[in-house]
Each structure stands twice: as structure tokens, then as C-alpha cells.
N, C-alpha and C positions, 0 to 999 in steps of 0.2 A: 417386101417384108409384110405389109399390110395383107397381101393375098395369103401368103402364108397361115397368117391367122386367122384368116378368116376359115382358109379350108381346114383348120385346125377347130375350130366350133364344131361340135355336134350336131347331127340332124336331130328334128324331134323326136322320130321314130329309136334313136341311139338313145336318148336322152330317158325316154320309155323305159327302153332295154337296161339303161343302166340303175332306171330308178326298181325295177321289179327286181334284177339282180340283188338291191343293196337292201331290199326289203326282206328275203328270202332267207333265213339262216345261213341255210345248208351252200348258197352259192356266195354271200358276203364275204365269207372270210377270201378265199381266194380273189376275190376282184379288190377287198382292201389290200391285201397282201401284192397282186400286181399295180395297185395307186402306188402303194408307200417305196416300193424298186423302182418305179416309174419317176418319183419326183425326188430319187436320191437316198432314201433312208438307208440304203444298203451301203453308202459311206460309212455311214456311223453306228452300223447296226449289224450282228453277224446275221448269216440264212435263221437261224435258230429263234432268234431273237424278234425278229420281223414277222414269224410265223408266228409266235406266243404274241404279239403285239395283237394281230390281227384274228387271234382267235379268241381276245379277247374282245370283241366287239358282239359277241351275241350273248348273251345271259347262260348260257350252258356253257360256254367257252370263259367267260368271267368267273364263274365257278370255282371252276377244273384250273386256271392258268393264274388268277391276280394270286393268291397265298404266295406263290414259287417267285414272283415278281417283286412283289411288295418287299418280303424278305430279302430279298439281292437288291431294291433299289433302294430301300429306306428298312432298316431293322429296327432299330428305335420306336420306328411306327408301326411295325410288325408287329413289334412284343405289346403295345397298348391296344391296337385294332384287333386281335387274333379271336378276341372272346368275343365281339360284336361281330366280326366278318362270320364267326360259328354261328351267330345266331340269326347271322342273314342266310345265311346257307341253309340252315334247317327250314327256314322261311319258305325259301324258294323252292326246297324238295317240296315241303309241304303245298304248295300252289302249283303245281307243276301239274299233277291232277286234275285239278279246276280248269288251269289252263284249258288240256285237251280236251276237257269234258264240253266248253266254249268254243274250240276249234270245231269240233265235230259237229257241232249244233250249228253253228254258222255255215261249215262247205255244206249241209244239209240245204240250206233256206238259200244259199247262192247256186245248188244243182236245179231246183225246185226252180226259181226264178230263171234260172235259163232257159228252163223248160217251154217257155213261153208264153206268152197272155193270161193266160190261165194260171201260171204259174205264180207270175210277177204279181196278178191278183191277188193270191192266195196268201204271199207273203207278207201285202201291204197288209188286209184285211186284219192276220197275225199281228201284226208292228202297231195298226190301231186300236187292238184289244188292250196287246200289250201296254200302251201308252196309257190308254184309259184309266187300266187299272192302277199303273201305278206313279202317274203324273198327278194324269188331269183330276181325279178321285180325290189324291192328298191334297193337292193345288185348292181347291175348290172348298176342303174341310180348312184347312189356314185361312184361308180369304171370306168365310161365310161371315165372322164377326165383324167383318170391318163392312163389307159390305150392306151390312143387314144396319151398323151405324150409319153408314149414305143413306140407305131407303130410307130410315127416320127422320134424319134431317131432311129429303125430299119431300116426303111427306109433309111435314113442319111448314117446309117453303110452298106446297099445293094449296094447305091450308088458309095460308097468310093470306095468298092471291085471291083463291076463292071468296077470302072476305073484304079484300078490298074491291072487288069487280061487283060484291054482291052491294058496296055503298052507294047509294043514289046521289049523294051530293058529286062524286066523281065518274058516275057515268053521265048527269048533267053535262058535266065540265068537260070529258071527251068529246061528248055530245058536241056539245057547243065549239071545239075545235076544226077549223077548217079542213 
């Protein structure tokens, strides 16, 4: 029984595989849809049903499939959520744009970086403008007051020092220490 299981583990290279599958919109839905036949759902569940389950796991498939769900699974909650799920939907149309507009900027900087040394340079180089502008810049303006209160208090404590090392009666007395 125990070999069983064990040859029942995934290799890492599956694990890979399965983790890039579940990532991927366009392939998720069918590999959720064969887990959920796999570990039984198709008891309890018609083909139809297991299919709108599982195309409900990507954000365009949420869309398109919870209204028709929701209404057959809970109606009550249909009729209070209908005006909020519209206005997540509008949401979503409206970011969808952005989305790819993101996409497309990104497989850019990960072609670029493939490209090689040069590449992966090029990106870092980008990534630390990037950051400059708009981390380390802010970062830097929030922190100048509090910081610039340290230097004055350090200052303050330079000062002190400076006047006591400048007292003669106590550099006798250092003096005089073994």
C-alpha cells in the first residue's frame, strides 16, 4: 500500500507542469474540470454542471457563468447581489484593458530578458529607474523630517561631548586613570 503512494506522488517536473497548467487561463479550466471527475464530483454533479464549476475559476469564466449559478443555487441572494455583481462586471470590463495593456509590457521586458546578458541588463537597469522614481524618491521625501530630527539631536549630543572632552578638570582625571 505504501508503494502505491508513494508512486502516486508527483515528480517535480509534473508538479511544474501542473503548477504552469493552473496558472494559465486558457488550460485551468479543463485540468480543474478533470481534478473535480477525478476526486468524484461527477457523483453529485451533472457533465454541465462540473463544466460551469470549472469555468468558473478564471475571471472571464466568473463573469460569463456565476449570475446563471447563483440564481439556481441561492435566488434570494441573486435578487440582493445582482446590482453589486453589475457593478463588479462593469469593473472588470473596464480593467480588462489595463490588464493587457500590463500583459503586453511585461512579455515585452521577459522577451528582452531572454535575450541574454544584455538583455537581462537592460531590464534590471529599467526596474532601477523605475524603483528610483517611484519608491526610493517618495521613501526619502516621508523620511527627510524625521531624519533631519536624528541629525539635530546628534548634533546636540556632538556638541555636549565636544564640551566635555574640551574640560580640563576631566581630562586630568582620564589622564590620571590607569
Amino acid at each position: 500500500m505504501a508503494a502505491a503512494m508513494l508512486a502516486s506522488i508527483p515528480s517535480k517536473d509534473e508538479l511544474y507542469d501542473y503548477a504552469a497548467r493552473a496558472y494559465d487561463p486558457e488550460s485551468r479550466v479543463p485540468l480543474v474540470e478533470a481534478v473535480l471527475n477525478k476526486v468524484g464530483a461527477d457523483k453529485y454533479l451533472d457533465e454541465k454542471q462540473v463544466e460551469a464549476l470549472a469555468t468558473c475559476t478564471t475571471a472571464a469564466g466568473l463573469v460569463k457563468e456565476a449570475p446563471a449559478l447563483l440564481e439556481r443555487a441561492a435566488p434570494r441572494l441573486y435578487e440582493k447581489g445582482s446590482g453589486l455583481f453589475e457593478k463588479s462586471k462593469e469593473k472588470y470590463e473596464e480593467l480588462v484593458p489595463v490588464v493587457a495593456e500590463y500583459k503586453e509590457a511585461v512579455a515585452a521586458r521577459v522577451t528582452l530578458a531572454r535575450e541574454g546578458a544584455d538583455g537581462r541588463a537592460a531590464v534590471l537597469a529599467e526596474g532601477k529607474e523605475l524603483a528610483t522614481e517611484r519608491i526610493v524618491v517618495p521613501a526619502r521625501a516621508a523620511a527627510a523630517p524625521y531624519i533631519a530630527k536624528i541629525a539635530d539631536r546628534k548634533a546636540a549630543l556632538v556638541e555636549k561631548k565636544e564640551a566635555l572632552l574640551a574640560d580640563k578638570r576631566l581630562g586630568r582625571a582620564l589622564d590620571a586613570l590607569p
